[in-house]
Each structure stands twice: as structure tokens, then as C-alpha cells.
C-alpha positions in Angstrom: -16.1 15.7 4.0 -12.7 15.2 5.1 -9.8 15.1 2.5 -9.3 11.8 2.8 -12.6 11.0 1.8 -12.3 13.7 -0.9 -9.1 11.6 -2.7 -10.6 7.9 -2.4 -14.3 7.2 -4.5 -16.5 4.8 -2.9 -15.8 2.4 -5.8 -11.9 2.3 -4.7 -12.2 2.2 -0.9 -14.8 -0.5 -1.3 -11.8 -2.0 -3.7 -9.7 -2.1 -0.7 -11.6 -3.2 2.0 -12.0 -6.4 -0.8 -8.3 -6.7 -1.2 -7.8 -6.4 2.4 -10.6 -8.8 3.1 -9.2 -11.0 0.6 -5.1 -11.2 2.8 -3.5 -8.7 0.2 -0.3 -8.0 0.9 0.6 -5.0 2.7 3.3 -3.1 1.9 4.5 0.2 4.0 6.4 2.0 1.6 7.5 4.8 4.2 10.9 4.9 5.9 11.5 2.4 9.1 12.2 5.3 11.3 8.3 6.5 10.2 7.1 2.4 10.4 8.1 1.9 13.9 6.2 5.7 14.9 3.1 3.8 13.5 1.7 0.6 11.3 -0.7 -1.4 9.8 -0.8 -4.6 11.6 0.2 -7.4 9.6 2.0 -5.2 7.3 5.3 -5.2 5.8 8.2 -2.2 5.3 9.8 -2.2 2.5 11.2 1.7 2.3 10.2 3.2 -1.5 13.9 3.6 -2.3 14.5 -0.5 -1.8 11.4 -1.6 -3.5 13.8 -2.1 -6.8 15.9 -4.1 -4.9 13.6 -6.4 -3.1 11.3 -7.3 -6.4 11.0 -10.8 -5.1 9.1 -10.1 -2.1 6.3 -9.8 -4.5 6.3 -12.2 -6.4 3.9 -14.8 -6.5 1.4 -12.1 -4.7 -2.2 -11.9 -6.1 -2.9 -8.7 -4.8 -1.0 -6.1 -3.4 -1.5 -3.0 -1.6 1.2 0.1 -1.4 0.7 3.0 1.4 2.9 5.8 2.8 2.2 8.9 4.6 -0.1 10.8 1.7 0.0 8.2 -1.2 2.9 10.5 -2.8 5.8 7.5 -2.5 3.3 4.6 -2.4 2.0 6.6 -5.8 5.7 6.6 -7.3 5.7 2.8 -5.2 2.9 1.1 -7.7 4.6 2.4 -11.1 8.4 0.8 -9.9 6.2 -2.2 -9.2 4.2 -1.9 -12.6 7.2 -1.3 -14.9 8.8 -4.5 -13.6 5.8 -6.7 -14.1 3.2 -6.6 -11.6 -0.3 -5.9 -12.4 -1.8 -6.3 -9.3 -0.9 -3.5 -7.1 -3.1 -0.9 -5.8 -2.5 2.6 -4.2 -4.4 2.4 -0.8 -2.9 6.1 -0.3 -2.3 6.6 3.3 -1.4 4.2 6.3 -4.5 5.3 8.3 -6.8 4.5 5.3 -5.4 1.2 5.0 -5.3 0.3 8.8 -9.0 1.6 8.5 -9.9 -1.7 7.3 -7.6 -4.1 8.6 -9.2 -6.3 11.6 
């Protein structure tokens, strides 16, 4: 079992293939630098240290979905987004795992 399959349950990557399925909205939290080496297609950058700054981008989102590198900064990504009012953000960990499910 790799480790990615190790750090995501069933339950939570059949939560983000739902969210995915459902046009969440995807949110690249690494550096653009990183972003242009590699994406999710449909995705958007918004680097972790501007996601205080750029709270309106996600607002009026009903679901959204944070990835980085490991899930370390889109981790740290989802609490910034919490503490100023979002309840609908989920850690989909790395960009491979999310682009795993993207069509």
C-alpha cells in the first residue's frame, strides 16, 4: 500500500472524488514557481502565504478543496480558511491525489 493510500481512508477519498464530481473549487495552495512545474487542471493558485489576503475568492463557494505538495500547507491552508468562516473546505492532501480524480 503506498503512502498515499496509507494517509487518505476510503471514506475521505470517496469524499473527494464527490466534491470533485460535484465542481468544488480547487485551490493549489503551493508556490507559482511549483504551480507552473505541475497542476490540477481547472485549478486555481492561490500561494498559502496570500490565502489571508485573497478571502474573497472564496466566498460564495459550496465546497472547497485545498492541496499542496504533501498536505502540510494545504493542512495549515483549511484552518486560515476555517478561522475566518468557511466550513466547507476540505484537505485533499497532495496535487496528484486531487488531479487523480479530476476528468
Amino acid at each position: 500500500m503506498s503512502l498515499l493510500n496509507q494517509f487518505f481512508s476510503n471514506t475521505e477519498n470517496n469524499n473527494l472524488q464527490t466534491l470533485i464530481a460535484k465542481g468544488a473549487f480547487l485551490v493549489d495552495v503551493r508556490t507559482p514557481e511549483e504551480f507552473k512545474e505541475g497542476n490540477v487542471k481547472g485549478s486555481t493558485n492561490i500561494p498559502l502565504d496570500l490565502i489571508p489576503f485573497k478571502l474573497d475568492q472564496f466566498k460564495g463557494k459550496e465546497n472547497i478543496i485545498v492541496f499542496c505538495r504533501s498536505g502540510n500547507r494545504s493542512g495549515q491552508a483549511k484552518l486560515i480558511l476555517e478561522q475566518n468562516g468557511h466550513t466547507n473546505v476540505t484537505n485533499g492532501g497532495t496535487w496528484d491525489q486531487v488531479s487523480a480524480y479530476v476528468n
